[in-house]
C-alpha positions in Angstrom: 17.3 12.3 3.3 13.3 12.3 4.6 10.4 11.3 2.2 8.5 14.6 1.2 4.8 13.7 0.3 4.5 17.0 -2.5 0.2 17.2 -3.4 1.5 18.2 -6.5 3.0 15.1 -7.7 -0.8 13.7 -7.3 -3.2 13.7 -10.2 -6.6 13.5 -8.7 -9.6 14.0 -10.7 -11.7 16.8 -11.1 -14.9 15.0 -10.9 -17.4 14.6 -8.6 -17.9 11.5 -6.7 -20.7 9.7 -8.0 -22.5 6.3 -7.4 -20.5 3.1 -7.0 -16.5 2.6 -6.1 -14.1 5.3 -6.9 -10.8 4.1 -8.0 -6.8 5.1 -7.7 -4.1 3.8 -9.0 0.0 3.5 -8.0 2.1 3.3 -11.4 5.1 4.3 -12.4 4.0 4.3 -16.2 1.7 7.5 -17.0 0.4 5.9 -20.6 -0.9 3.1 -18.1 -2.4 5.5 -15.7 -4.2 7.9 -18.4 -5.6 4.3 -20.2 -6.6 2.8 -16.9 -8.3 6.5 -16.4 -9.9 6.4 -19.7 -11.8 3.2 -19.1 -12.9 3.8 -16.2 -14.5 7.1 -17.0 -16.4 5.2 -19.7 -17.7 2.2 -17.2 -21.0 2.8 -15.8 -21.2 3.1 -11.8 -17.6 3.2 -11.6 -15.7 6.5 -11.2 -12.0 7.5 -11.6 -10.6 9.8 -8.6 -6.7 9.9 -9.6 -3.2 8.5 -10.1 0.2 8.6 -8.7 3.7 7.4 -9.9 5.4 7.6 -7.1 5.1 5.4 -3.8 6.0 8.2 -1.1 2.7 10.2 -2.4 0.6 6.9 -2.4 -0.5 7.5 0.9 -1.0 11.1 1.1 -3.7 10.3 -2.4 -5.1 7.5 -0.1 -5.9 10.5 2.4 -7.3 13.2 0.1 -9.0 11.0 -1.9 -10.3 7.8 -0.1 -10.7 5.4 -2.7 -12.7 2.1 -2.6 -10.1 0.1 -4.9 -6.7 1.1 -5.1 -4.5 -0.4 -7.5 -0.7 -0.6 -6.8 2.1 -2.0 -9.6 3.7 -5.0 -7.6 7.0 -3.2 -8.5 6.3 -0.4 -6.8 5.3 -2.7 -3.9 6.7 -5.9 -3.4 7.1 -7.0 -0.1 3.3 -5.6 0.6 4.3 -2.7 2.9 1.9 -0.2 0.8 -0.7 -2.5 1.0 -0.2 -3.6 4.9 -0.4 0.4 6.1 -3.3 1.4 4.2 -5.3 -1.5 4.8 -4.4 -1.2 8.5 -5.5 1.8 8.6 -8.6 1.9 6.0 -10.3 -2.3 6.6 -12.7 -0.9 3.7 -10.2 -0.3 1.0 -9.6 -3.2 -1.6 -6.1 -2.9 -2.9 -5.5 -5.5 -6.2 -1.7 -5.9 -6.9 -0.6 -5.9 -10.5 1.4 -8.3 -10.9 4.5 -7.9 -13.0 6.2 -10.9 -14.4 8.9 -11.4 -12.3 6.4 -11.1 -9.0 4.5 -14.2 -10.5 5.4 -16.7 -7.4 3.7 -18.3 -4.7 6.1 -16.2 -2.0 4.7 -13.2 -3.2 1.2 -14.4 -3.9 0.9 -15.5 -0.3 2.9 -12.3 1.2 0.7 -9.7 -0.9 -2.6 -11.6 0.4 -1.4 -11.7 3.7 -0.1 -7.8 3.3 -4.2 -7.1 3.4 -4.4 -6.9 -1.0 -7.8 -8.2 -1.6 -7.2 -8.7 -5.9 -3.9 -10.2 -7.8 -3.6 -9.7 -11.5 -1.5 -9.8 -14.1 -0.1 -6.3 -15.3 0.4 -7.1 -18.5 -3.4 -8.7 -19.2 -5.9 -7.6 -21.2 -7.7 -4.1 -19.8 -11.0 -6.6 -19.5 -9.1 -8.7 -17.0 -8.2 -5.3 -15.1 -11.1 -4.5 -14.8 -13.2 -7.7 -13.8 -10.6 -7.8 -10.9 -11.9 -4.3 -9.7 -15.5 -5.4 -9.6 -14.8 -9.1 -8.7 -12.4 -8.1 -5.8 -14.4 -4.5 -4.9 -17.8 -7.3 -4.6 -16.3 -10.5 -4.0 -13.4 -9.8 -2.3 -10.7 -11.8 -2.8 -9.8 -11.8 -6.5 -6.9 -14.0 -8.1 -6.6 -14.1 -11.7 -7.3 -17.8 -12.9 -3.3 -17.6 -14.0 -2.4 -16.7 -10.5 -4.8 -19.1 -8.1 -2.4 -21.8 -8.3 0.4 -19.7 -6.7 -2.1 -19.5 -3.9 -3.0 -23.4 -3.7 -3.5 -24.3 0.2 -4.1 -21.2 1.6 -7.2 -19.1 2.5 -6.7 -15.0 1.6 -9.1 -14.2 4.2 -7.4 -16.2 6.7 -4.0 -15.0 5.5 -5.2 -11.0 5.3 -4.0 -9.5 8.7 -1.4 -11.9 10.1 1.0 -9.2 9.3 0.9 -6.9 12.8 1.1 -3.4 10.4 2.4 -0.4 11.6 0.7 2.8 11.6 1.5 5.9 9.6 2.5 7.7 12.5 4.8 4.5 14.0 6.2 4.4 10.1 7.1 8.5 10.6 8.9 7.5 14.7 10.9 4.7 13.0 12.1 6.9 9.7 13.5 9.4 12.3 15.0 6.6 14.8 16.8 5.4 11.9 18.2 9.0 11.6 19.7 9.1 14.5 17.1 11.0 16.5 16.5 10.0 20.3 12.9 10.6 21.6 13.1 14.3 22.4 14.1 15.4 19.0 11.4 13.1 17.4 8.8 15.1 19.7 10.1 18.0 18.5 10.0 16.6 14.9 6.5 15.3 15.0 5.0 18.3 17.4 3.8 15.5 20.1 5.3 14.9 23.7 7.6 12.8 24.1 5.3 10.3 26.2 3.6 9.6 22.8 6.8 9.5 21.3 7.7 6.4 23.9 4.2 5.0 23.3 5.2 4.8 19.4 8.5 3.4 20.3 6.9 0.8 22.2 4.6 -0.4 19.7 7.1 -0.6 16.8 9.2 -2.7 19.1 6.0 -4.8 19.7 5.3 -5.3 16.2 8.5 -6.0 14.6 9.6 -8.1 17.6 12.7 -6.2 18.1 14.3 -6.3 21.3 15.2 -2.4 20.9 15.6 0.8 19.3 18.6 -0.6 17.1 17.3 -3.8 16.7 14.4 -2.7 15.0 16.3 -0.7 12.7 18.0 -3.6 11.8 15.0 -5.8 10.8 13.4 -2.2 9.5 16.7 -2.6 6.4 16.8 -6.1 6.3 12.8 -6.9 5.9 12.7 -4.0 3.1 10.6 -1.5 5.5 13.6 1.2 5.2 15.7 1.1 2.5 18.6 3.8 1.5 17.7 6.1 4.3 14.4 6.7 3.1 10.9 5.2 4.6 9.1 2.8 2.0 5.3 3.5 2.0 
């Protein structure tokens, strides 16, 4: 069964965009969306633009709404996919993971920092530390929480940012539909593109997973966490 990105499972705000970053967040939980909403609305030159509880519309917010800082739950995201496409796409946009407790390691310290997040910090923290993340990691850029820098002991997050060779949205959509079943002609079809762009795709995805072919990058695609079920994880 294929992903549907439905607008109406977003919850973008109705305001205008005013001075300073705009901010999104990726959480499951809507009391923690509306709170997080709440105080950012009353922080000066800071501006809420909208929420989403579900990963598969993550993107399609990152689109309409083109936040500065995007905050994604580390559940929702934890092997950094999320984080590795948009940032890949969008080098502007700081994305702060929030950590939940079982994510509180230095394997997933390391692989969300080298996924492209620029800010780590603990879901379950105070709203003050939330929030110092968004303006330490929106000016700073990085931002670990002092109870999560030691997970991160010996490595650089700017050296570690981008070592993951991220595929686009459009090589995320070819792969989805390989792992149908779907040879290239069918995925033209799919996609309304020829199928020379199709093979350009193709080519790329093997580059970037390393896969000797088609099947083989499937394969890694299930095992790395990239597919899962049948259905694309963005």
């Amino acid at each position: 069964m294929r992903t549907v990105l439905n607008a109406r499972q977003l919850t973008p705000s109705a305001e205008r965009r005013g001075p300073g970053p705009g901010i999104a967040l990726v959480d499951p939980l809507p009391l923690f969306r509306e709170g997080l909403a709440a105080v950012v609305r009353r922080t000066p030159a800071m501006h809420w633009l909208g929420a989403t509880g579900h990963l598969t519309t993550a993107v399609r917010m990152h689109e309409r709404l083109r936040p500065d800082v995007l905050l994604v739950d580390s559940m929702l995201d934890p092997h950094g996919h999320l984080a590795t496409l948009l940032t890949g796409n969008d080098s502007s946009l700081v994305v702060i993971s929030l950590v939940r407790e079982p994510h509180r390691n230095a394997k997933f310290v390391r692989a969300t920092l080298s996924a492209g997040a620029r800010g780590l910090v603990p879901r379950s923290g105070e709203i003050g530390e939330v929030m110092q993340a968004i303006t330490r990691a929106h000016l700073d850029r990085p931002y670990l929480d002092p109870t999560l820098a030691p997970f991160a002991t010996g490595i650089t997050p700017t050296a570690e940012a981008g070592t993951r060779r991220s595929l686009s949205r459009r090589e995320y959509e070819v792969l989805h539909l390989i792992a149908d079943g779907l040879e290239n002609q069918a995925v033209a079809s799919e996609l309304y593109v020829s199928v020379e762009t199709v093979r350009t795709h193709v080519k790329n995805i093997l580059r970037k997973l390393r896969a000797r072919d088609r099947t083989h990058a499937v394969s890694l695609a299930y095992q790395s966490g990239l597919l899962s079920g049948g259905v694309l994880q963005i």
